[in-house]
VOBA-1610 file (N, C-alpha, C; in pm, whole numbers, padded with zeros to 5 digits, always signed):
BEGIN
Unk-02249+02087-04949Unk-02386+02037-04961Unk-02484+02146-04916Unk-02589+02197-04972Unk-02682+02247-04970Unk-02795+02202-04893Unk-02907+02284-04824Unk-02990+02270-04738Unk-03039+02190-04802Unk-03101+02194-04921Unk-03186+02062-04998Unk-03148+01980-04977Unk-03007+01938-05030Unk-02945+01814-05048Unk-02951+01739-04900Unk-02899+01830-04810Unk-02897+01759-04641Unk-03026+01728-04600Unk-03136+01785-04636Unk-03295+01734-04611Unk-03307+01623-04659Unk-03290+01581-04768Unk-03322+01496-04863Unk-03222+01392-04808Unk-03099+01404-04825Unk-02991+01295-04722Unk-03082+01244-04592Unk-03115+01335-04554Unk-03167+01317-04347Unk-03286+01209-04379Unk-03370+01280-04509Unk-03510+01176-04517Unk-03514+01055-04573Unk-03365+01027-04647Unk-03386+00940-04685Unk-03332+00839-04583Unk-03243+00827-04526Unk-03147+00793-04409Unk-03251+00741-04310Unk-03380+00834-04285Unk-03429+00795-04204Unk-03561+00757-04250Unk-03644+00670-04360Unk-03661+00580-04429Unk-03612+00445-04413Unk-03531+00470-04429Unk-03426+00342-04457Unk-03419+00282-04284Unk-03438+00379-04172Unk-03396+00307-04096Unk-03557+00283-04039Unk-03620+00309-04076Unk-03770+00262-04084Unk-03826+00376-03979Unk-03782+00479-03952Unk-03805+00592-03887Unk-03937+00635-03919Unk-03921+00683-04059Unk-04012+00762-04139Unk-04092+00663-04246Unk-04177+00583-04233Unk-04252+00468-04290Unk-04352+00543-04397Unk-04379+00483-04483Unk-04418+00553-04591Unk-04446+00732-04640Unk-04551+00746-04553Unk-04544+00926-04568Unk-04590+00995-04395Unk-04493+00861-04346Unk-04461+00953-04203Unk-04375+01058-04207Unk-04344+01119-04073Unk-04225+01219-04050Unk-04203+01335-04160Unk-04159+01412-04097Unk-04087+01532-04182Unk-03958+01608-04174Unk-03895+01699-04199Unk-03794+01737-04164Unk-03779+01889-04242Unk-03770+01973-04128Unk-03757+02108-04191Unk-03641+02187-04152Unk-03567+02274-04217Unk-03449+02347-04161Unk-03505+02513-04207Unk-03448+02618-04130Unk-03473+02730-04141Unk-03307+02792-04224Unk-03376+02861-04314Unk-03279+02925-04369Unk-03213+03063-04374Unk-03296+03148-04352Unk-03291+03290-04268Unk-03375+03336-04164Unk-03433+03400-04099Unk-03526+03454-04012Unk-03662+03432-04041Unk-03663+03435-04196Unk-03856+03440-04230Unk-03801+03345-04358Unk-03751+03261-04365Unk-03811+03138-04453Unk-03735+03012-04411Unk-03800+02884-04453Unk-03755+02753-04415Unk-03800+02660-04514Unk-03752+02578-04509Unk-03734+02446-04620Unk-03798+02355-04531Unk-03866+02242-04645Unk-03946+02139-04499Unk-04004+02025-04647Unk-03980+01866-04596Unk-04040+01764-04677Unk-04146+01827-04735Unk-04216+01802-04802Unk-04355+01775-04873Unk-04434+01650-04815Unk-04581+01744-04811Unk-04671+01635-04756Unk-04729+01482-04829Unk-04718+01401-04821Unk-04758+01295-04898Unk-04713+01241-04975Unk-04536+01246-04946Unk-04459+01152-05014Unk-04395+01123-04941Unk-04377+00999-05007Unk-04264+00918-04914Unk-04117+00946-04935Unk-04029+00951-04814Unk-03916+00990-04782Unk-03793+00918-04865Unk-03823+00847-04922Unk-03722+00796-04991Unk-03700+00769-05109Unk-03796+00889-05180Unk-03826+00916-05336Unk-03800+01042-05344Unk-03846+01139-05227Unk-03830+01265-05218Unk-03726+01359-05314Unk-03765+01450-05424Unk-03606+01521-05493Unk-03658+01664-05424Unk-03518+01717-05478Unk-03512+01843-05431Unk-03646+01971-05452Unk-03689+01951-05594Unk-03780+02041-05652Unk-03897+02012-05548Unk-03934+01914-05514Unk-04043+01891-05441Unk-04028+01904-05331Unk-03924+01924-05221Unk-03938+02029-05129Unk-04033+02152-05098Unk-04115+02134-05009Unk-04180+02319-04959Unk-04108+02396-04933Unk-04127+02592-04948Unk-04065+02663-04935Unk-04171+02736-04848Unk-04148+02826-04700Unk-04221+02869-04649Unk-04136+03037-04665Unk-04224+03121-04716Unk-04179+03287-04670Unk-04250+03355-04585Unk-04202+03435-04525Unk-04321+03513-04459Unk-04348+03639-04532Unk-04273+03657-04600Unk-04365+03787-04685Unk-04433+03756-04795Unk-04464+03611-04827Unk-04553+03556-04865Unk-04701+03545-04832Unk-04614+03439-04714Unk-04702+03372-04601Unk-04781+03256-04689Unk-04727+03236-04818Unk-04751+03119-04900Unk-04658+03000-04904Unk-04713+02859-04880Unk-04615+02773-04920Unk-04595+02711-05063Unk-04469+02710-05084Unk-04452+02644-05248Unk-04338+02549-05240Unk-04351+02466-05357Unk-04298+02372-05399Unk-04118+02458-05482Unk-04075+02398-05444Unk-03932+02450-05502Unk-03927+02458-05660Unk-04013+02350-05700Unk-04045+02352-05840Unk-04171+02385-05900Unk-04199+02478-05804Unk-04342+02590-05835Unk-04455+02478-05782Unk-04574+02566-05805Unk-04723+02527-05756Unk-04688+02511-05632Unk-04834+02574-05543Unk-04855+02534-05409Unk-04867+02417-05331Unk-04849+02431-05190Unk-04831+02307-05107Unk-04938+02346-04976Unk-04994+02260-04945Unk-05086+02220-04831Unk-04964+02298-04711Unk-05091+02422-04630Unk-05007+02475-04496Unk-05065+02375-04398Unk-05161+02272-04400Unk-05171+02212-04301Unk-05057+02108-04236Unk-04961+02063-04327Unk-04841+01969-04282Unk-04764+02087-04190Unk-04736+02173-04258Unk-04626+02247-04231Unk-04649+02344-04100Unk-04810+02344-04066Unk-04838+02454-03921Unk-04764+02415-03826Unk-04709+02314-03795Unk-04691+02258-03681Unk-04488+02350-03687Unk-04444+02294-03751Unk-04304+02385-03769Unk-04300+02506-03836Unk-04431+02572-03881Unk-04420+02726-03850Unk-04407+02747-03738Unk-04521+02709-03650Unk-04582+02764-03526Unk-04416+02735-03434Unk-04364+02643-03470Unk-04269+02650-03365Unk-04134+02735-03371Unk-04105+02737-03545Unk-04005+02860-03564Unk-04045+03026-03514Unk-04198+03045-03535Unk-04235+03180-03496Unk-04214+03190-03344Unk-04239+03118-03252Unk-04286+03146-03096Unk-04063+03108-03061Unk-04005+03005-03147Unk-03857+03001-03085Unk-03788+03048-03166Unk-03723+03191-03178Unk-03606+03238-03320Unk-03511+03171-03286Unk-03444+03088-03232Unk-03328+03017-03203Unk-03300+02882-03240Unk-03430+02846-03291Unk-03438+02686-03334Unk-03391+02712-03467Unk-03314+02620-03579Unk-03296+02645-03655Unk-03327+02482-03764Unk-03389+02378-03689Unk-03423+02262-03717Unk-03492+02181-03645Unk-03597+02080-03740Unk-03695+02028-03652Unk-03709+01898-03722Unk-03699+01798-03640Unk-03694+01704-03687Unk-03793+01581-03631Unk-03910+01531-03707Unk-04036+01463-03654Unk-04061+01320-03729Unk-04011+01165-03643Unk-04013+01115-03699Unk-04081+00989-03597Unk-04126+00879-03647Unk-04204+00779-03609Unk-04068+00647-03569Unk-03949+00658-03512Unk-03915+00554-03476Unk-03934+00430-03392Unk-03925+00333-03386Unk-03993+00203-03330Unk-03942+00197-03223Unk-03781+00228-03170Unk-03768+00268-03030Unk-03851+00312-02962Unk-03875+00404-03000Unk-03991+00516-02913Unk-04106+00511-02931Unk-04218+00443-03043Unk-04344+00496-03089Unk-04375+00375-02980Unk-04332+00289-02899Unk-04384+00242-02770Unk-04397+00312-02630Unk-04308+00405-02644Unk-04326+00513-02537Unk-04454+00607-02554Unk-04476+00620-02733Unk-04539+00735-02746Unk-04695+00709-02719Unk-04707+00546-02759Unk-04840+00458-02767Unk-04931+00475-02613Unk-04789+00461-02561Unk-04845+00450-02395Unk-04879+00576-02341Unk-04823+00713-02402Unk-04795+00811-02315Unk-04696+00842-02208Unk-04601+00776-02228Unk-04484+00801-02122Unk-04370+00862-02196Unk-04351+00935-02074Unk-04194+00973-02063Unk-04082+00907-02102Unk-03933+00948-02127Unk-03875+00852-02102Unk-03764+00966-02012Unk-03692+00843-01922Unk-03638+00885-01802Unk-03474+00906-01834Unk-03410+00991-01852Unk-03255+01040-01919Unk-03182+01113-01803Unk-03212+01069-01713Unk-03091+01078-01611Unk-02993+00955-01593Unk-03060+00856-01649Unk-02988+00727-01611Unk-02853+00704-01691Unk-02886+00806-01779Unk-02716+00824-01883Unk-02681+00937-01912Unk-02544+00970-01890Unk-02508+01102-01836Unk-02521+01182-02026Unk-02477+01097-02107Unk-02462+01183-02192Unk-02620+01279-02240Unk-02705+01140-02223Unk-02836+01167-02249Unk-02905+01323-02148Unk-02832+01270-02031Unk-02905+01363-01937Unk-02844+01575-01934Unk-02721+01540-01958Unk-02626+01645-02053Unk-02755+01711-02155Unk-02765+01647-02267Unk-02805+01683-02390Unk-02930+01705-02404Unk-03060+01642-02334Unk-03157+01592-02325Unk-03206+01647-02175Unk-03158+01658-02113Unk-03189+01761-01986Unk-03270+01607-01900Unk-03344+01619-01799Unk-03414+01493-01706Unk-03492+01374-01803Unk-03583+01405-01904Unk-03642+01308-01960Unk-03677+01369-02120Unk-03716+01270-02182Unk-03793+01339-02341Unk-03923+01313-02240Unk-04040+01434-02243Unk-04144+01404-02186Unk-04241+01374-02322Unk-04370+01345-02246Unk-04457+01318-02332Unk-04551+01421-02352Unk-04638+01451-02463Unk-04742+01554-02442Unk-04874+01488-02358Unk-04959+01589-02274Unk-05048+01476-02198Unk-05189+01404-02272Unk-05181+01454-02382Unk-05320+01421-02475Unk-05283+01393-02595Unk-05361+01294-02663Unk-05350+01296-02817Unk-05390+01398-02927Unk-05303+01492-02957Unk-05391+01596-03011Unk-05411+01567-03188Unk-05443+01588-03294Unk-05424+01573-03426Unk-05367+01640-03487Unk-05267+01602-03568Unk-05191+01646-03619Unk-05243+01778-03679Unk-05137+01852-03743Unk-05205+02001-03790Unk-05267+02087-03761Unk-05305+02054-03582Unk-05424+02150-03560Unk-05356+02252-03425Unk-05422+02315-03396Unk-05368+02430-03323Unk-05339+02382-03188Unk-05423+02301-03134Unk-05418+02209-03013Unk-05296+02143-03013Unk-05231+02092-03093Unk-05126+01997-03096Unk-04988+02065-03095Unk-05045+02167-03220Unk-04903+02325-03151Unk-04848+02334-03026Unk-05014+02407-02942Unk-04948+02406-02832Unk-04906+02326-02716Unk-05012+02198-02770Unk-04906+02149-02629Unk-04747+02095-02649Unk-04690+02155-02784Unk-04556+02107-02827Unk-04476+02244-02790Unk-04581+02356-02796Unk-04491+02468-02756Unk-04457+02467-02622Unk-04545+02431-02492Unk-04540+02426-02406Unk-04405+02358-02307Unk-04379+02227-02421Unk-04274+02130-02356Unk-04137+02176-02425Unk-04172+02237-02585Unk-04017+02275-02649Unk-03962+02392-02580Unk-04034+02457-02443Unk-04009+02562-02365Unk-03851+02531-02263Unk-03884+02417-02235Unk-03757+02335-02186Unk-03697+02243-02233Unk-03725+02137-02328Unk-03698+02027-02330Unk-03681+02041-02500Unk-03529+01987-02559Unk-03548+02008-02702Unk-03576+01876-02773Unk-03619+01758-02700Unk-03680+01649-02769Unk-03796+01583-02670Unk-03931+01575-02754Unk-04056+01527-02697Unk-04125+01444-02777Unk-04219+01387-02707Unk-04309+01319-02745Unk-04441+01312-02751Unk-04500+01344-02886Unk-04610+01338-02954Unk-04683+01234-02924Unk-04777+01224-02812Unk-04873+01096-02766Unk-04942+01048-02884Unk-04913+00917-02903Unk-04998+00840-03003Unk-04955+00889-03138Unk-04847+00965-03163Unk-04821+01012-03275Unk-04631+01010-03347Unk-04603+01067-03258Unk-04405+01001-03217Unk-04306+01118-03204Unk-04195+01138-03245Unk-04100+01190-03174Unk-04061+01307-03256Unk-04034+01425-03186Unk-03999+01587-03205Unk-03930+01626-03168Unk-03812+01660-03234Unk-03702+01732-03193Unk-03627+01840-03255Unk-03612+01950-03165Unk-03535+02049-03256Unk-03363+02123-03247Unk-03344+02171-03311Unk-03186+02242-03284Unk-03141+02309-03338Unk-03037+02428-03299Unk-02980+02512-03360Unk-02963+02498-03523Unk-02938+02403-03556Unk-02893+02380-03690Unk-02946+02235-03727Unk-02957+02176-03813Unk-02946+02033-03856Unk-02877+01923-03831Unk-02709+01954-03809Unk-02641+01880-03749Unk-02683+01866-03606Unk-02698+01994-03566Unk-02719+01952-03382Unk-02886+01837-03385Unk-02921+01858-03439Unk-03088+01825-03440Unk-03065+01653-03522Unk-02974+01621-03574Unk-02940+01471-03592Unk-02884+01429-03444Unk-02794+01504-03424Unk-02724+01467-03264Unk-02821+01405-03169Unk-02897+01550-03172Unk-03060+01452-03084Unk-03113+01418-03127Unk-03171+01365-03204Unk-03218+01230-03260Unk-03115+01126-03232Unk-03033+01111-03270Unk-02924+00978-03231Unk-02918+00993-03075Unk-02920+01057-03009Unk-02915+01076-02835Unk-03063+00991-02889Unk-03169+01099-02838Unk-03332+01018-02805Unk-03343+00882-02883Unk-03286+00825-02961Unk-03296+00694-03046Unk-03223+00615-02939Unk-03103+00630-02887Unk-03024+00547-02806Unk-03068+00508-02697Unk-03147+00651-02634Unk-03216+00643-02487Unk-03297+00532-02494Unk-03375+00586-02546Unk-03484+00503-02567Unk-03478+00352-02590Unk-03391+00308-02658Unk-03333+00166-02618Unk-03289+00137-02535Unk-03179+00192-02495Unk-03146+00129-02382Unk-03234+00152-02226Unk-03320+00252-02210Unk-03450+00266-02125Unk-03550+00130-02183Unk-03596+00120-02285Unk-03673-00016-02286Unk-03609-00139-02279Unk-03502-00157-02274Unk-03410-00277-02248Unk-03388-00304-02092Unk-03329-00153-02023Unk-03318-00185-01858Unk-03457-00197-01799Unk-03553-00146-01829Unk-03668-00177-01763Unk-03693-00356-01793Unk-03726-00368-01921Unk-03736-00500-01901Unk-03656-00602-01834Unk-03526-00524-01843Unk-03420-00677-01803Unk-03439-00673-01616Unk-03515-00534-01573Unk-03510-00530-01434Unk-03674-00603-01409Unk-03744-00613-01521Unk-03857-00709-01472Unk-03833-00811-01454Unk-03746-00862-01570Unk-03690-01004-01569Unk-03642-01076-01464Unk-03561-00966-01362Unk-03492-01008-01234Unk-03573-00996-01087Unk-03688-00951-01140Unk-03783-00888-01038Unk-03776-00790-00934Unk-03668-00693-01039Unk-03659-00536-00961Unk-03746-00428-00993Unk-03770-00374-00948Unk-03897-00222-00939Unk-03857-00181-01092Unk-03951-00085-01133Unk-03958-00022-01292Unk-03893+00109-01276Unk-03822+00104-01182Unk-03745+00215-01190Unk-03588+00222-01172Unk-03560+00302-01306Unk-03446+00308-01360Unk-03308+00410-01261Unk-03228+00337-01181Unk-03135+00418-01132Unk-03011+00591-01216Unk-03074+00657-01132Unk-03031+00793-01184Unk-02880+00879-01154Unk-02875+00969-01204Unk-02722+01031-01193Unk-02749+01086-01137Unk-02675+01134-00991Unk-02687+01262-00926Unk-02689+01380-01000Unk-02741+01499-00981Unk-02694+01589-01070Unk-02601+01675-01082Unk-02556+01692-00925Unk-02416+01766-00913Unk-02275+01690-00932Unk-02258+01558-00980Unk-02162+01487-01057Unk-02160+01538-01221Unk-02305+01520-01248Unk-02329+01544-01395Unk-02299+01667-01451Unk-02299+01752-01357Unk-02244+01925-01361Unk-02134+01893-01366Unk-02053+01845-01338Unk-01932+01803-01336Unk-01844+01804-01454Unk-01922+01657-01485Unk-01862+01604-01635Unk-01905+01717-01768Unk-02009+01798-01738Unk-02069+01879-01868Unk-01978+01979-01865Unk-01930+02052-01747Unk-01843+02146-01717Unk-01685+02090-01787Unk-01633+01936-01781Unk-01529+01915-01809Unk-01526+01933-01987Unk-01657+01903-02002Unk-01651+01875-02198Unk-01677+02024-02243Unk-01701+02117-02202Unk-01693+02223-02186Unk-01571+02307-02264Unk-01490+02216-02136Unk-01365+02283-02103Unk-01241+02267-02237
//
């Protein structure tokens, strides 16, 4: 399967799971050093074909449609800006799931020590960015560059969830990690209101958790 084909798989997949709601979310993969593949702006994810894919070059520095004519760089600034400032990312994946777009509404964090795998993969929390910035604009870059400095899945205040990874496969991985958290973080909080315990979620030590990462390691 081809980079197209796995974009187009990922967007539609996540459509379907109501992730990506009409011409939310996007999904881009890098294909050599100076070019990357990435949805098209203003369609919906689950019509999406291959030709209509964007193509970004840098010895262009033009975006196009796989099946010719140009494409709007305003969708796509946001995963330039982040392939240029990280050469190591090799996928980015930005989608509106309902787990989380309650975290994102509020501006909170979510807290990933409380599950080891999460806290492994996902490092202390998916944080949040501290402002609502608008999409496409340079402001919103950076405060995504700022947090993808440590953390390879965040949250877009008032807007929803960003995540990136070596490759595509790793970058589904987290997404299915941050999708899980995130449920089961809005489930223990509530069920600890329910019982009338504090809003705070019991954590893993971290020198156990060194532990177990060291054993899967191994």
């Amino acid at each position: 399967m081809n980079i197209s084909e796995e974009i187009i798989r990922l967007a539609k997949q996540l459509h379907a799971s109501g992730a990506c709601p009409g011409h939310g979310g996007n999904i881009s993969v890098k294909e050599t050093t100076n070019t990357f593949y990435c949805t098209p702006t203003c369609r919906n994810k689950s019509t999406i074909i291959a030709g209509e894919l964007a193509y970004l070059s840098d010895k262009t520095g033009v975006v196009e449609r796989l099946s010719g004519g140009k494409e709007s760089m305003e969708f796509i600034h946001l995963h330039y800006g982040i392939y240029q400032k990280y050469p190591k990312i090799g996928a980015i994946i930005h989608a509106h799931p309902v787990e989380l777009m309650a975290f994102a509404i509020n501006g909170l964090d979510i807290e990933a020590r409380c599950v080891p795998e999460s806290y492994i993969e996902l490092k202390d929390k998916i944080p949040c960015t501290k402002n609502y910035e608008t999409p496409g604009t340079k402001e919103l870059l950076e405060s995504v560059l700022s947090l993808l400095n440590e953390y390879p899945s965040i949250i877009m205040k008032q807007h929803g969830l960003l995540l990136v990874g070596k490759d595509l496969h790793h970058a589904i991985d987290l997404y299915e990690e941050s999708i899980a958290l995130a449920t089961a973080v809005s489930n223990a909080l509530l069920l600890r209101r329910n019982l009338g315990l504090d809003s705070i979620v019991p954590i893993i030590e971290k020198g156990k958790l060194q532990e177990l990462d060291k054993f899967r390691k191994e």
